[in-house]
PDB file as gemmi writes it, atoms N, CA and C in Angstrom:
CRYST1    1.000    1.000    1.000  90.00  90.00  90.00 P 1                      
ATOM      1  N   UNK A   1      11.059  43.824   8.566  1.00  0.00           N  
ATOM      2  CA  UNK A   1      10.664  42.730   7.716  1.00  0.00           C  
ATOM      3  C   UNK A   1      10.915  43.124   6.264  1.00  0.00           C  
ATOM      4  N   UNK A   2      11.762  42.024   5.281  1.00  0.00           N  
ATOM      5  CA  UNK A   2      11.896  42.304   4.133  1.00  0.00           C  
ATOM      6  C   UNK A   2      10.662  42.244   3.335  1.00  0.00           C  
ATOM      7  N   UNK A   3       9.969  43.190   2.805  1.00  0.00           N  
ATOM      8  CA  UNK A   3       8.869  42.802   1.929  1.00  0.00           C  
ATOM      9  C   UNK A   3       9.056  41.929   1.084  1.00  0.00           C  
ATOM     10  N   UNK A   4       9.898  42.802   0.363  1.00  0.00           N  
ATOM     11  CA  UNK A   4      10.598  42.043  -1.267  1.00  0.00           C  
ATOM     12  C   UNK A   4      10.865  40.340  -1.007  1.00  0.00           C  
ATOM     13  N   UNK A   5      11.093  40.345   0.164  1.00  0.00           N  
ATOM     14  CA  UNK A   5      11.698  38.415   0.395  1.00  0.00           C  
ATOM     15  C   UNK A   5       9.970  37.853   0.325  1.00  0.00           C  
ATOM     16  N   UNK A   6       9.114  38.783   0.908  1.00  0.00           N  
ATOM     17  CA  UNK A   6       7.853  37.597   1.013  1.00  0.00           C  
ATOM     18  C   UNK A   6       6.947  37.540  -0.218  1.00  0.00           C  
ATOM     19  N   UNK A   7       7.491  38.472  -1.162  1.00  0.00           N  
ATOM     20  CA  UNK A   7       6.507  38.767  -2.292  1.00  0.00           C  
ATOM     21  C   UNK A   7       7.275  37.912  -3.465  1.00  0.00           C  
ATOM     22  N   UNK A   8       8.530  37.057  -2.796  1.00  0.00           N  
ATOM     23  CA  UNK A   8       9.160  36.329  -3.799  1.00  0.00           C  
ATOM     24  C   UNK A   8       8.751  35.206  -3.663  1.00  0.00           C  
ATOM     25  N   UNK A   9       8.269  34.476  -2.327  1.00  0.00           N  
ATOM     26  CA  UNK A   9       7.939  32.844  -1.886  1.00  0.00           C  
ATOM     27  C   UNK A   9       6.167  32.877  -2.773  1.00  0.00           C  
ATOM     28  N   UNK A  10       6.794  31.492  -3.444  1.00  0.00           N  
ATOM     29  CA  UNK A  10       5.535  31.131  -3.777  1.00  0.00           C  
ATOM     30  C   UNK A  10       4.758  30.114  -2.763  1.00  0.00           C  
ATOM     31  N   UNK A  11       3.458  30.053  -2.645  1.00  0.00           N  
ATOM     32  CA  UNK A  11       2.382  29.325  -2.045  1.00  0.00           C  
ATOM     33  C   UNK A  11       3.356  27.729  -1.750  1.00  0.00           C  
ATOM     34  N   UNK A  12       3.366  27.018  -0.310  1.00  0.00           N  
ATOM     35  CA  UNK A  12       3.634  25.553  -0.410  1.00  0.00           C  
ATOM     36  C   UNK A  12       2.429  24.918  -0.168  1.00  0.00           C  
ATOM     37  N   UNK A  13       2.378  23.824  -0.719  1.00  0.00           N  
ATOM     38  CA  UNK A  13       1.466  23.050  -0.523  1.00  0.00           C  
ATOM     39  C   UNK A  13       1.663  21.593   0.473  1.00  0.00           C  
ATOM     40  N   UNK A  14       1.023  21.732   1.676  1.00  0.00           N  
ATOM     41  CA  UNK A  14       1.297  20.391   2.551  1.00  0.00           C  
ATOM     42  C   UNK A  14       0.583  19.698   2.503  1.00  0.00           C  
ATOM     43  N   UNK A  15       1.071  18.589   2.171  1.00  0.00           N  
ATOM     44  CA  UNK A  15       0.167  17.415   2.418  1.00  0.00           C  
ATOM     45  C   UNK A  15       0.373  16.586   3.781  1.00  0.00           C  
ATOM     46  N   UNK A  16      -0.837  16.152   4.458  1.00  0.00           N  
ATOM     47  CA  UNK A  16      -0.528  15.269   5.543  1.00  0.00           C  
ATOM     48  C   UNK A  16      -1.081  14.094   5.134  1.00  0.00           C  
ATOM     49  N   UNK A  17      -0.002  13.077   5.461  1.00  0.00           N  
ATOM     50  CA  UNK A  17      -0.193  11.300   4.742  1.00  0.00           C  
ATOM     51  C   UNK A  17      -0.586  10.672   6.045  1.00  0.00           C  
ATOM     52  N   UNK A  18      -1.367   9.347   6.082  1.00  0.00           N  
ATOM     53  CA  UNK A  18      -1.876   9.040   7.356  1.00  0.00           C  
ATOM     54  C   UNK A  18      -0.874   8.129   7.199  1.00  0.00           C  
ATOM     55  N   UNK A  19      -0.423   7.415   8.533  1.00  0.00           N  
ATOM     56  CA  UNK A  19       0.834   6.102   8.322  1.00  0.00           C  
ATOM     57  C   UNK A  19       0.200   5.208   7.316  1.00  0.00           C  
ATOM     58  N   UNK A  20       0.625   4.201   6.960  1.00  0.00           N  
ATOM     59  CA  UNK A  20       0.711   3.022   6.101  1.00  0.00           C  
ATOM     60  C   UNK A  20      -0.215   1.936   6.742  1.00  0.00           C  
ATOM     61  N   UNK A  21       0.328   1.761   7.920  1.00  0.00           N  
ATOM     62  CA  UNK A  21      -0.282   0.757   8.807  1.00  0.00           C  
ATOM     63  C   UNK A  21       0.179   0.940   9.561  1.00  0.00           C  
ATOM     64  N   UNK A  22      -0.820   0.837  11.238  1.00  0.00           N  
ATOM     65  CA  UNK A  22      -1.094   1.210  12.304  1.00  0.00           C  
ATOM     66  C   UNK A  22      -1.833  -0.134  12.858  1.00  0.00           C  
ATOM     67  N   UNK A  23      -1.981  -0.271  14.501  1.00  0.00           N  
ATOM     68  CA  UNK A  23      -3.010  -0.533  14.976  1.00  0.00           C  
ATOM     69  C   UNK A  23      -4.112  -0.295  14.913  1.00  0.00           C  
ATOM     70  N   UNK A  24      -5.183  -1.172  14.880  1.00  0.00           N  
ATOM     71  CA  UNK A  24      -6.732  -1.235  14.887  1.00  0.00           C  
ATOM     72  C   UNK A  24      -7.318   0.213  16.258  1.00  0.00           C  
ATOM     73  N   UNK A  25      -6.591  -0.086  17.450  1.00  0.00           N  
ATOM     74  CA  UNK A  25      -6.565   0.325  17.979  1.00  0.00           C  
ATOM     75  C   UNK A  25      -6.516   2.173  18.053  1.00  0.00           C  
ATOM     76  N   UNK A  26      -5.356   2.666  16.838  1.00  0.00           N  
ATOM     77  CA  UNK A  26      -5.093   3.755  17.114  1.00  0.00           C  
ATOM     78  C   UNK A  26      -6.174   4.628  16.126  1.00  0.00           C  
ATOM     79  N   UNK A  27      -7.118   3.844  15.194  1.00  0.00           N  
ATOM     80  CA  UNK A  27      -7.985   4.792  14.507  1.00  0.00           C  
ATOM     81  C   UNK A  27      -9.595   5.400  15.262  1.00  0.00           C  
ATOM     82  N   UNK A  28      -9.265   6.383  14.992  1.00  0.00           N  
ATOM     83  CA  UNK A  28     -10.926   7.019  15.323  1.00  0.00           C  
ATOM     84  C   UNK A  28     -12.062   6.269  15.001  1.00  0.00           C  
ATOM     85  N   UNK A  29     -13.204   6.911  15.719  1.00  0.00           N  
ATOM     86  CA  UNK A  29     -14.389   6.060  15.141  1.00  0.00           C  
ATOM     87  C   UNK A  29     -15.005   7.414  14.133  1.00  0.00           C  
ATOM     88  N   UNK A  30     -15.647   6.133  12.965  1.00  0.00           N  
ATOM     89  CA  UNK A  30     -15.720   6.798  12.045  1.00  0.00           C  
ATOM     90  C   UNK A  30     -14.886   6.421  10.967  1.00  0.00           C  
ATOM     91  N   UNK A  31     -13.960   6.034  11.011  1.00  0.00           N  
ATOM     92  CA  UNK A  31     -12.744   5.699  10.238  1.00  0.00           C  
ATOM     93  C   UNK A  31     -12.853   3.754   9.235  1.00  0.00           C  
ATOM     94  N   UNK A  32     -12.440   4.270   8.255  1.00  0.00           N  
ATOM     95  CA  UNK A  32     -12.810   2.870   7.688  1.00  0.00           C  
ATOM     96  C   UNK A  32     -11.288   2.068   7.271  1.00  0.00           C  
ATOM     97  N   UNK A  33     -10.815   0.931   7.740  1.00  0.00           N  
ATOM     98  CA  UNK A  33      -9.782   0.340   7.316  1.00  0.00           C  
ATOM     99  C   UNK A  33      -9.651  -0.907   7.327  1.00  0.00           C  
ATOM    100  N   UNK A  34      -8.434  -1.406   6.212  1.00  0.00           N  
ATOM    101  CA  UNK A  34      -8.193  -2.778   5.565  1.00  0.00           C  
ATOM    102  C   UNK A  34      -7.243  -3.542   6.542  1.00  0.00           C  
ATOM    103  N   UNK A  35      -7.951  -4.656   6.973  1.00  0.00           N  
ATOM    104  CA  UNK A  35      -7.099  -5.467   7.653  1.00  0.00           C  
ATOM    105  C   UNK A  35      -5.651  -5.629   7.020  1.00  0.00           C  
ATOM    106  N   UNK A  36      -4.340  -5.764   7.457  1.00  0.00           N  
ATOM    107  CA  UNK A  36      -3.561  -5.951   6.475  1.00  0.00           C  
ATOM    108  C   UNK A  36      -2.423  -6.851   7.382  1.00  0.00           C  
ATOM    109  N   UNK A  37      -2.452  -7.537   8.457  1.00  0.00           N  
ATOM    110  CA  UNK A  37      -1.650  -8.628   9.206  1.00  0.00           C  
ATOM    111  C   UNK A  37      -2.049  -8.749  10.859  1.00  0.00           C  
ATOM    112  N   UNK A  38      -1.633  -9.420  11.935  1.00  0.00           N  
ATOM    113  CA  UNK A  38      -2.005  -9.725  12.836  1.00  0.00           C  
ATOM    114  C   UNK A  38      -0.313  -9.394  13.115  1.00  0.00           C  
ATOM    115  N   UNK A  39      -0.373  -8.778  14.725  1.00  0.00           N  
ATOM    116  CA  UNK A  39       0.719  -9.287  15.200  1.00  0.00           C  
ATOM    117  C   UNK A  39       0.738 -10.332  15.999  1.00  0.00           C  
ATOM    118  N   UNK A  40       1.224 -10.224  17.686  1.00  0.00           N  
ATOM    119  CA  UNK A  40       1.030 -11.572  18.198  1.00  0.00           C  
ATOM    120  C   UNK A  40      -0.030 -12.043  19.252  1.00  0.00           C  
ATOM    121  N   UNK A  41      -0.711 -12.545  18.248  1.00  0.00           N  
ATOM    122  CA  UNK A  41      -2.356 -13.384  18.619  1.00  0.00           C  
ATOM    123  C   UNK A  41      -2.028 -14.411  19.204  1.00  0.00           C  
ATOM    124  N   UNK A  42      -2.777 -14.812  20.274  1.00  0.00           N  
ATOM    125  CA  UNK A  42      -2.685 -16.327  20.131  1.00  0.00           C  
ATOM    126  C   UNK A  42      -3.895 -17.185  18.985  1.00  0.00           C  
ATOM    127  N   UNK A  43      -3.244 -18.238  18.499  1.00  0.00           N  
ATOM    128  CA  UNK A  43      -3.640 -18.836  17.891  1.00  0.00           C  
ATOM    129  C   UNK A  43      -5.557 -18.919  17.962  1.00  0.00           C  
ATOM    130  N   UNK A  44      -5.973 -19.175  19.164  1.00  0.00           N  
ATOM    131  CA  UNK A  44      -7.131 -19.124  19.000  1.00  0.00           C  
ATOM    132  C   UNK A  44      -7.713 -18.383  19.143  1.00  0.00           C  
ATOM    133  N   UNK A  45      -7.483 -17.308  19.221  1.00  0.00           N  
ATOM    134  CA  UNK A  45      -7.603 -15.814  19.380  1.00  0.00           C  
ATOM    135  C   UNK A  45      -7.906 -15.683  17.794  1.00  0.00           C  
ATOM    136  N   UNK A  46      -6.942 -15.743  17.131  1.00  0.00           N  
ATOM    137  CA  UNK A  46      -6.613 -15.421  15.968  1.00  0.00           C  
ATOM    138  C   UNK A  46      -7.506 -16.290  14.719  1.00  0.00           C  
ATOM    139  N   UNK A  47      -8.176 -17.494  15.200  1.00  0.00           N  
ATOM    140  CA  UNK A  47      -9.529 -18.490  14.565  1.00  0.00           C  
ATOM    141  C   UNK A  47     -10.259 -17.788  15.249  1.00  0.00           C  
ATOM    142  N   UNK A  48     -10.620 -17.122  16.115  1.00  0.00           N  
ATOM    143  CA  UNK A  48     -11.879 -16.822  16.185  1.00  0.00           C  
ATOM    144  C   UNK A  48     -11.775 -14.793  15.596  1.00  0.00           C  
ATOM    145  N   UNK A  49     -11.082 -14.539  15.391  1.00  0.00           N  
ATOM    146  CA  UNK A  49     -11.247 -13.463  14.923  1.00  0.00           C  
ATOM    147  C   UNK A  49     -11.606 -13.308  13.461  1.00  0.00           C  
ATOM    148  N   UNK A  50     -10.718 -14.744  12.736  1.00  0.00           N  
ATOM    149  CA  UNK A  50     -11.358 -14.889  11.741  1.00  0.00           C  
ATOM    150  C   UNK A  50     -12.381 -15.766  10.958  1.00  0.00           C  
ATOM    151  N   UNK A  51     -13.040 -16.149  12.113  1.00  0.00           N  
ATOM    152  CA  UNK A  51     -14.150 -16.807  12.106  1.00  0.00           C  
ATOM    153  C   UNK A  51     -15.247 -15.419  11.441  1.00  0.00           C  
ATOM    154  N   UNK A  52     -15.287 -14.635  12.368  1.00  0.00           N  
ATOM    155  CA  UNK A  52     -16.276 -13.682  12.675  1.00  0.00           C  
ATOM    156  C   UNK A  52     -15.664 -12.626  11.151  1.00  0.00           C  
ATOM    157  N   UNK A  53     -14.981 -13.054  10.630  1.00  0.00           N  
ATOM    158  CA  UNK A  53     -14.567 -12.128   8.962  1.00  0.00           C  
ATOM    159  C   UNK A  53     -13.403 -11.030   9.046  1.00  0.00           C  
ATOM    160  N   UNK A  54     -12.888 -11.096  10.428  1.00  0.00           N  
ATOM    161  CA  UNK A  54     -11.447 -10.169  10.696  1.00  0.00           C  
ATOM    162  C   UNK A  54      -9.995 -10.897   9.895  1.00  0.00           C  
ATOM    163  N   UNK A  55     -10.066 -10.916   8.586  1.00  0.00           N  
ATOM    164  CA  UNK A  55      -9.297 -11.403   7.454  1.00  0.00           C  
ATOM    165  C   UNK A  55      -8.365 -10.560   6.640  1.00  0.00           C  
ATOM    166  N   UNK A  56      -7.147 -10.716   6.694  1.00  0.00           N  
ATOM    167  CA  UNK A  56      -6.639  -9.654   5.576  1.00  0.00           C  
ATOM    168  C   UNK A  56      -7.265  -9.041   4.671  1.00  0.00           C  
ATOM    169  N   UNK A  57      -7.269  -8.036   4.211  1.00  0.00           N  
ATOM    170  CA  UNK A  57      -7.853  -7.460   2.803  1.00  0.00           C  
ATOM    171  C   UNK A  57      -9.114  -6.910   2.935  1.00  0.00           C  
ATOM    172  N   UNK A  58      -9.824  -7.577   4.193  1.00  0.00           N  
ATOM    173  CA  UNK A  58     -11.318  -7.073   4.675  1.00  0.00           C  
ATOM    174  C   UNK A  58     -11.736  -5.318   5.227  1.00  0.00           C  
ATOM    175  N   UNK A  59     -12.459  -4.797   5.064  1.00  0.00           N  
ATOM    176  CA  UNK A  59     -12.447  -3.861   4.986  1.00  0.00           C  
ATOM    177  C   UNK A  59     -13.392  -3.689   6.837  1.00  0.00           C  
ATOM    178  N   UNK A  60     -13.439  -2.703   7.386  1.00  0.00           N  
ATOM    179  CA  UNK A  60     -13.865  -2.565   8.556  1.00  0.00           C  
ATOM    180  C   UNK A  60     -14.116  -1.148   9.015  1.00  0.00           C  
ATOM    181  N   UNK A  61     -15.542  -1.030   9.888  1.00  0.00           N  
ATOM    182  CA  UNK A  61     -15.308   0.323  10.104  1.00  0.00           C  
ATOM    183  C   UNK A  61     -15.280   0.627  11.562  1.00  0.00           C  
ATOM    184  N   UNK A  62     -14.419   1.260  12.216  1.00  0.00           N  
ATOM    185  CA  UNK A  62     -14.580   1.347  14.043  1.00  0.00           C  
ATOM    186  C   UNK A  62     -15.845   2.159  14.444  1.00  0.00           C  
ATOM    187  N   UNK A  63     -16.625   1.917  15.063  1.00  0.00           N  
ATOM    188  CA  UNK A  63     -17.896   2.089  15.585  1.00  0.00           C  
ATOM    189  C   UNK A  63     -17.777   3.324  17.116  1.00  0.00           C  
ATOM    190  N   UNK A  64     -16.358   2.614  17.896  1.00  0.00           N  
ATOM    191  CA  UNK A  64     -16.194   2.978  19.061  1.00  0.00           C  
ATOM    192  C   UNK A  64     -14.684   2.636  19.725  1.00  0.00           C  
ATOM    193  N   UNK A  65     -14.103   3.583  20.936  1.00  0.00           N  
ATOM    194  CA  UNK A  65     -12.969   2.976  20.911  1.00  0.00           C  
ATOM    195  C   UNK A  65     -12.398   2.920  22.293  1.00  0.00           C  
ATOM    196  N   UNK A  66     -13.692   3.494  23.191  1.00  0.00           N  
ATOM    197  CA  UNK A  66     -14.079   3.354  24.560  1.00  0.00           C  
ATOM    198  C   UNK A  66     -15.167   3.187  24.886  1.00  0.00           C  
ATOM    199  N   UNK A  67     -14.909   1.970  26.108  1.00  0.00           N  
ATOM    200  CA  UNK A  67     -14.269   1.560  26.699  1.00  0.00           C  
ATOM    201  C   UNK A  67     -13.533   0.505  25.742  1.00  0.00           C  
ATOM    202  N   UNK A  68     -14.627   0.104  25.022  1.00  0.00           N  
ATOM    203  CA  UNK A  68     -13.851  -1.224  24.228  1.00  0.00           C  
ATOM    204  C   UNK A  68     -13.403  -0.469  22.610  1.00  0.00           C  
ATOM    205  N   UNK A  69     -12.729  -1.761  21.656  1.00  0.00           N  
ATOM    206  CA  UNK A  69     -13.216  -0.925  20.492  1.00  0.00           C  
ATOM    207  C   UNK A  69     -13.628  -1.768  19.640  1.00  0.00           C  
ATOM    208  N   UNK A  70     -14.910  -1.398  19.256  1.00  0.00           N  
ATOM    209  CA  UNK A  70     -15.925  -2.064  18.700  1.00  0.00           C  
ATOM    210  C   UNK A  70     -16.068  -1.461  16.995  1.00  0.00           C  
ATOM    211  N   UNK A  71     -15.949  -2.548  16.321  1.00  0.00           N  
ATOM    212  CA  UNK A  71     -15.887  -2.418  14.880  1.00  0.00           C  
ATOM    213  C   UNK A  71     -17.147  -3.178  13.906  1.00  0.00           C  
ATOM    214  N   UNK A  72     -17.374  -2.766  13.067  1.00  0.00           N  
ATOM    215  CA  UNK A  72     -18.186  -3.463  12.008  1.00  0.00           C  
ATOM    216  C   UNK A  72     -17.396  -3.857  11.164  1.00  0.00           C  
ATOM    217  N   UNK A  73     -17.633  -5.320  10.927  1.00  0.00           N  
ATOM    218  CA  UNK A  73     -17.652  -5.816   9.429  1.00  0.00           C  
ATOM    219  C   UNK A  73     -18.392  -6.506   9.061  1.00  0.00           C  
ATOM    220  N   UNK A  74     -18.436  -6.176   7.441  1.00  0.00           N  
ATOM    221  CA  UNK A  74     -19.525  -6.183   6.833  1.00  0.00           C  
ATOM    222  C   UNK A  74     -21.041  -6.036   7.792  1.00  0.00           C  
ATOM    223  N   UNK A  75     -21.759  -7.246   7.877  1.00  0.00           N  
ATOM    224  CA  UNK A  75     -22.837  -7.377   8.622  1.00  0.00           C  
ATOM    225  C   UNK A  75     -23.022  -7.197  10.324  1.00  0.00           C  
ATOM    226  N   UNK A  76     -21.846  -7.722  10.836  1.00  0.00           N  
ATOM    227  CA  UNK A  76     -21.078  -8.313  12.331  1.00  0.00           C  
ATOM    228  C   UNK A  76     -21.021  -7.250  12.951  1.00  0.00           C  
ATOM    229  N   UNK A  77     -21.116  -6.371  14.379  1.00  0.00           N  
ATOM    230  CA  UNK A  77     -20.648  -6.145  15.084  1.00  0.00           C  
ATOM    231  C   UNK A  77     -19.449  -6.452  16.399  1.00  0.00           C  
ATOM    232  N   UNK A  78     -18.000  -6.235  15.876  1.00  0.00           N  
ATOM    233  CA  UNK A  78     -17.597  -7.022  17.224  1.00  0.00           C  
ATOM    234  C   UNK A  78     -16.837  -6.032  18.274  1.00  0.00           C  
ATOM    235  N   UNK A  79     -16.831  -6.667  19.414  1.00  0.00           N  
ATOM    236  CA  UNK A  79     -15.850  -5.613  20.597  1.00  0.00           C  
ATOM    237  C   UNK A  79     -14.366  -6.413  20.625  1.00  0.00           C  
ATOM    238  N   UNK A  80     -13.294  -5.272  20.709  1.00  0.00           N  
ATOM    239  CA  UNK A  80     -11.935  -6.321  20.835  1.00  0.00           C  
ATOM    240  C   UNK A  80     -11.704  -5.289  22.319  1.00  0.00           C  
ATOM    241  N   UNK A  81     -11.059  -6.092  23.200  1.00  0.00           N  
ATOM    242  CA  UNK A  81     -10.015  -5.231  24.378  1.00  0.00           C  
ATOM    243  C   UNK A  81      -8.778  -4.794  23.880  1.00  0.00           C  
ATOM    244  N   UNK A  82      -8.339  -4.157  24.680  1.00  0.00           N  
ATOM    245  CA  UNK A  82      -7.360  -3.229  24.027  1.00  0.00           C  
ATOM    246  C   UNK A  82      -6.276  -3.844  23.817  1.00  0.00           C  
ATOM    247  N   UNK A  83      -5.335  -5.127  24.015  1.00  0.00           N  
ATOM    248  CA  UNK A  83      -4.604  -5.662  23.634  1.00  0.00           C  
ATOM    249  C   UNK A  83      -5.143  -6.379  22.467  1.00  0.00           C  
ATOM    250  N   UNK A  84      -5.731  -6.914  22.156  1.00  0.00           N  
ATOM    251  CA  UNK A  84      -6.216  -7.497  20.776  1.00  0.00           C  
ATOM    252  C   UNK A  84      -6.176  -6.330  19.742  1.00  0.00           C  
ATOM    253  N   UNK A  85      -6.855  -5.079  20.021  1.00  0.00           N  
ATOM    254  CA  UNK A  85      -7.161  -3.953  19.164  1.00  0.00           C  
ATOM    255  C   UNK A  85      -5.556  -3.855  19.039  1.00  0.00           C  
ATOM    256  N   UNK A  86      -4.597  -3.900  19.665  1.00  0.00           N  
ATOM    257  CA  UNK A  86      -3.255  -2.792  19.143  1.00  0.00           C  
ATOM    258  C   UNK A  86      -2.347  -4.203  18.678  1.00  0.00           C  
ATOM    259  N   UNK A  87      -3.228  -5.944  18.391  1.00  0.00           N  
ATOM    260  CA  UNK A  87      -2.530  -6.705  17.399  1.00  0.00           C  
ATOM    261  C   UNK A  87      -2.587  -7.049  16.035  1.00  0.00           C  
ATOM    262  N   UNK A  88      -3.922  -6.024  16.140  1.00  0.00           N  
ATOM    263  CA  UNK A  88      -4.744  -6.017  14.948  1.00  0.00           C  
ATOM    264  C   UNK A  88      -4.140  -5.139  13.976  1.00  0.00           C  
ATOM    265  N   UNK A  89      -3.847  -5.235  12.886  1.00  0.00           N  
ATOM    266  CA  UNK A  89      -2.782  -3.882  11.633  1.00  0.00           C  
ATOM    267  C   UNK A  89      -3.675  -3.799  10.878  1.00  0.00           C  
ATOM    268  N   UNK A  90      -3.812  -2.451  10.609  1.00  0.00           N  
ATOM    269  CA  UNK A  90      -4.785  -2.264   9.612  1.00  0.00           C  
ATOM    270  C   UNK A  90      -4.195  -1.092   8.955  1.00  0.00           C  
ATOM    271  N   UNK A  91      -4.590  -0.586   7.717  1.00  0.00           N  
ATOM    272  CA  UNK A  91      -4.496   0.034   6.647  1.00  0.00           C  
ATOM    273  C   UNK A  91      -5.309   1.127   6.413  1.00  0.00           C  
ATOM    274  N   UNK A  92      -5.634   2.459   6.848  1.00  0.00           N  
ATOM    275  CA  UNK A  92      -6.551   3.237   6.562  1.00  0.00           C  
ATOM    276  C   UNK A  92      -7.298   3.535   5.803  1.00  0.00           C  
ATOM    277  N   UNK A  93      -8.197   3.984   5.196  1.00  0.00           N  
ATOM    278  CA  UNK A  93      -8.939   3.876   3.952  1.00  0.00           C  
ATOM    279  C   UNK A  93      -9.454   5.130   3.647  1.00  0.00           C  
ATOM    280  N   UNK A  94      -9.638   6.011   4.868  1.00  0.00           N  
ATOM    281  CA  UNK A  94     -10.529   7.033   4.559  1.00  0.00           C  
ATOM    282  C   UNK A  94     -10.418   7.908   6.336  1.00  0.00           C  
TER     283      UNK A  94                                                      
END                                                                             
């Protein structure tokens, strides 16, 4: 082993970036994120999700993610099945 080569590298620094946007589905519980589009809902699927405050820009935190995955917003508790959870896009926050 060359000494001299390792006493020349300076320190790297890694950063790990979480994706951009993901499924509702793929975050931990514990995890807080911004609604940021729907993929393909059906329509009334998609009024009643945002009935209950599942709205772009809304902020949400996953509670649980088995069996169901169950999220808070704001006040609300709701459960989605797992096809709803992976139409749901959200934005990580934390």
């Amino acid at each position: 082993m060359n000494r001299a080569l390792l006493q020349s590298h300076k320190p790297v620094q890694v950063t790990v970036s979480m994706p951009k946007h993901l499924p509702l589905i793929d975050l931990k519980p514990g995890q807080t994120a911004r609604v940021t589009a729907f993929g393909e809902i059906p329509a009334s699927q998609l009024a009643a999700l945002q009935a209950y405050g599942v709205l772009p820009g809304r902020s949400l935190v996953v509670l649980q993610q088995n069996p169901l995955t169950i999220v808070r917003v704001e006040w609300t508790e709701l459960a989605f099945e797992a096809g709803v959870a992976r139409q749901v896009i959200v934005e990580p926050i934390r």
